[in-house]
C-alpha positions as CSV (number, residue, x, y, z in Angstrom):
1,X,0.0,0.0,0.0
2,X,1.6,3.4,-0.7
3,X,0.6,7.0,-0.7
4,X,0.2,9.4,-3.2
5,X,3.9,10.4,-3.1
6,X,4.8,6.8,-3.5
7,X,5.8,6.1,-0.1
8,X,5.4,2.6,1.9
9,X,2.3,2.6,3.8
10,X,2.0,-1.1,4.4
11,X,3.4,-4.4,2.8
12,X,3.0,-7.7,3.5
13,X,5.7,-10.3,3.5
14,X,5.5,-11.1,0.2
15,X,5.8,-7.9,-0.8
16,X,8.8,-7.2,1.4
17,X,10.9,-9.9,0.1
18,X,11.0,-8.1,-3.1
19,X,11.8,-4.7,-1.9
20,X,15.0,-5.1,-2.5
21,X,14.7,-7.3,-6.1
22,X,12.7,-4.7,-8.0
23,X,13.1,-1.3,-6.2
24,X,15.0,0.6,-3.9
25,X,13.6,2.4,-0.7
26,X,14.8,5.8,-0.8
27,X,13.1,8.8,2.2
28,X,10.3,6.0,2.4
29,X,9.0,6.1,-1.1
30,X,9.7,3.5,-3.5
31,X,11.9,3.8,-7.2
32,X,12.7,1.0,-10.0
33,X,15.9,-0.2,-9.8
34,X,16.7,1.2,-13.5
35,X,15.3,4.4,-15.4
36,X,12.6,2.1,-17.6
37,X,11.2,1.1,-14.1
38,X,11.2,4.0,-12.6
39,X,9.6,5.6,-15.1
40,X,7.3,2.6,-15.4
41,X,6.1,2.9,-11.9
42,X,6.2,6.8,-11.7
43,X,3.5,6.5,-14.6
44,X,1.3,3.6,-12.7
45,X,0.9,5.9,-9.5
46,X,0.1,9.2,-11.8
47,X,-2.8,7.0,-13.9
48,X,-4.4,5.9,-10.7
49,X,-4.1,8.8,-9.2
50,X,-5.1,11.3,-11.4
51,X,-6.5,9.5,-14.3
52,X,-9.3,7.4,-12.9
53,X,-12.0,8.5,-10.5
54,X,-11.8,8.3,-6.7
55,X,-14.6,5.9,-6.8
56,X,-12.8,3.6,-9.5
57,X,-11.2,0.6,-7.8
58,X,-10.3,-1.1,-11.7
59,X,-6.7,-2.1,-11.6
60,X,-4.2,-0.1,-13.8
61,X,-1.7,-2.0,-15.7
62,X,0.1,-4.1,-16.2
63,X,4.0,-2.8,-16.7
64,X,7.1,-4.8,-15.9
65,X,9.7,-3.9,-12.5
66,X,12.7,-5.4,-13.3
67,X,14.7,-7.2,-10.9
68,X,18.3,-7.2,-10.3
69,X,18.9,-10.8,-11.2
70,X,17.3,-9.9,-14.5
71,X,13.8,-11.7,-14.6
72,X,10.5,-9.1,-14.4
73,X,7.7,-9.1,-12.2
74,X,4.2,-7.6,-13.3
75,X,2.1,-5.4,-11.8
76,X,-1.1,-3.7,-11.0
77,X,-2.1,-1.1,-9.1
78,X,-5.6,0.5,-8.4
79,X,-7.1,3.0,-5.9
80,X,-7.4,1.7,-2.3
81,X,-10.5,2.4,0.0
82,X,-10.4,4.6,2.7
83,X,-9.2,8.2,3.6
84,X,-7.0,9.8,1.4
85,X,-5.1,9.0,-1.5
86,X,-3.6,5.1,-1.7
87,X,-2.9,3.6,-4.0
88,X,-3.0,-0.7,-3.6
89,X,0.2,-2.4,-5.2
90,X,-0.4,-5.6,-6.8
91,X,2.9,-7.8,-7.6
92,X,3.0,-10.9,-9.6
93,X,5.8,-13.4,-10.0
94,X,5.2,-15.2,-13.5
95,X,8.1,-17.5,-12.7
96,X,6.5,-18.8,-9.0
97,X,4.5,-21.9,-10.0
98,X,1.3,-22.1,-8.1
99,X,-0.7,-24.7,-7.2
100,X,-4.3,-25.4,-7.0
101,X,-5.3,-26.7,-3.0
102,X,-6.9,-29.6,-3.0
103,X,-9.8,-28.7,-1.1
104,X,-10.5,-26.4,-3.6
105,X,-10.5,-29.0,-6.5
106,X,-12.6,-30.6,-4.3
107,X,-15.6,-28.3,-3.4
108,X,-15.3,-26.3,-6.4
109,X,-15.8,-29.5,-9.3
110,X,-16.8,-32.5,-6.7
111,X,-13.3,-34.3,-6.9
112,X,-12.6,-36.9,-4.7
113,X,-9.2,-36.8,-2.7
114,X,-7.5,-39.2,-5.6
115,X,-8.7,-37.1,-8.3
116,X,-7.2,-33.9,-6.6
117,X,-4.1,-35.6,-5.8
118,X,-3.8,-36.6,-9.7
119,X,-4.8,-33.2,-11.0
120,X,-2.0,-31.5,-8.5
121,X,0.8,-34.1,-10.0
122,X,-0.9,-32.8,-13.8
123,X,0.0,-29.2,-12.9
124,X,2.9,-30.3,-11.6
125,X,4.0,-31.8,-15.2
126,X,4.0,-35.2,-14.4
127,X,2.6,-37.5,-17.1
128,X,0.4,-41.2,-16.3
129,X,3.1,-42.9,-15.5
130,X,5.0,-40.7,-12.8
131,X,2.0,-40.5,-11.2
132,X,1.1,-43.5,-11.2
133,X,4.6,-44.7,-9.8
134,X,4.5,-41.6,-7.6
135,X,1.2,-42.7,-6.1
136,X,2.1,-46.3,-6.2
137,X,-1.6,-47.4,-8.5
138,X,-1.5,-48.8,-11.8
139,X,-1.4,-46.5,-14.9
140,X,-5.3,-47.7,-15.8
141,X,-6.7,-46.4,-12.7
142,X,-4.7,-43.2,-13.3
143,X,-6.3,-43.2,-16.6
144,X,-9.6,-43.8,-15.5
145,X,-9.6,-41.3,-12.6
146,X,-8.4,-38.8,-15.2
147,X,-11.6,-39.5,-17.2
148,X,-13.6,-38.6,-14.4
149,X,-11.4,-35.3,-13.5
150,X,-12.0,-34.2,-17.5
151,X,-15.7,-34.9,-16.9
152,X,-16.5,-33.2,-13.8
153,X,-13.9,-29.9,-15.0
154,X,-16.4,-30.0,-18.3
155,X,-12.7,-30.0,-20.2
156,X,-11.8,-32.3,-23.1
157,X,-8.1,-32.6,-23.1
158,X,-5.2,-33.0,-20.5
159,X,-3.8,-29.4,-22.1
160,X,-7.5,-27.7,-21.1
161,X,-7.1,-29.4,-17.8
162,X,-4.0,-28.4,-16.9
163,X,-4.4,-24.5,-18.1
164,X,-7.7,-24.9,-16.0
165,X,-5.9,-25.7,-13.3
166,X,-2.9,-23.4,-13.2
167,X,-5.6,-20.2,-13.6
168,X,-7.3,-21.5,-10.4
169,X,-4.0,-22.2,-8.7
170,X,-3.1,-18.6,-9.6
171,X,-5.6,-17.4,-7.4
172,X,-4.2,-19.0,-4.4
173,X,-3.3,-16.3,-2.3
174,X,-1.6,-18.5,0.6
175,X,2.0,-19.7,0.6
176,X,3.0,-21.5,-2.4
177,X,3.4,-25.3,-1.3
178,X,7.0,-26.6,-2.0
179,X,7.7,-28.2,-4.9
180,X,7.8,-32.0,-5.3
């Protein structure tokens, strides 16, 4: 969360652990680490501040903050609620893989605690038979499980399945579960 001078109001963790990747801290207000992003981000705060209306909470965006190892992380802003002029900071990290949660998968299409399991190895990028080693089942009641994942997701192919899955695990918003 920063003010309208670009200064730190609030961050949470996540946020904080990539202070120092993408921007420096300078009098409390925050700056790209190059010219492109601070020009970048200089522009975000100015269209959400003056070029939307205080009621408009519509995220503005997306531009790229680079990082100092190279890679880019996007991001949003939009008007926050409340008194005065904030502006809400939204940063996303295309490289972080994130996963659906199970109980998700479960209550949102009906899967059972198999099928979740299988469609977590999917995003994952494991194939039939990794999982079924992984899981320690044989490759035909993978394949039949995944039958019943495709029909309950209303998706056709593993690819639809998979990109299904990534968008929902995208909008997990609590730590990222380690990798396998």
């Amino acid at each position: 969360m920063l003010n309208e001078e670009g200064g730190v109001i609030a961050a949470n963790a996540k946020a904080r652990s990539y202070l120092g990747q993408v921007w420096g801290l300078s009098g409390g207000k925050i700056s790209g680490i190059d010219r492109s992003s601070k020009e970048a981000l200089q522009q975000l705060l100015a269209r959400v501040l003056h070029g939307s209306r205080p009621g408009d909470r519509s995220a503005i965006g997306p531009i790229l903050l680079k990082r100092r190892d190279g890679t880019a992380l996007i991001v949003y802003a939009s008007r926050s609620p409340g008194p005065g002029e904030r502006v809400l900071i939204i940063l996303i990290d295309p490289n972080e893989r994130r996963e659906p949660m199970p109980f998700v998968l479960r209550q949102l299409f009906g899967l059972t605690a198999a099928e979740a399991r299988i469609a977590i190895e999917l995003v994952r990028g494991r194939g039939i038979k990794e999982i079924a080693a992984a899981l320690h089942v044989a490759e035909g009641t993978i394949r039949t499980q995944l039958k019943s994942i495709l029909a309950k997701t209303d998706t056709h192919r593993q690819a639809d399945l998979v990109g299904l899955l990534a968008r929902i695990g995208q909008a997990n918003l609590s730590p990222t579960p380690p990798a396998p």
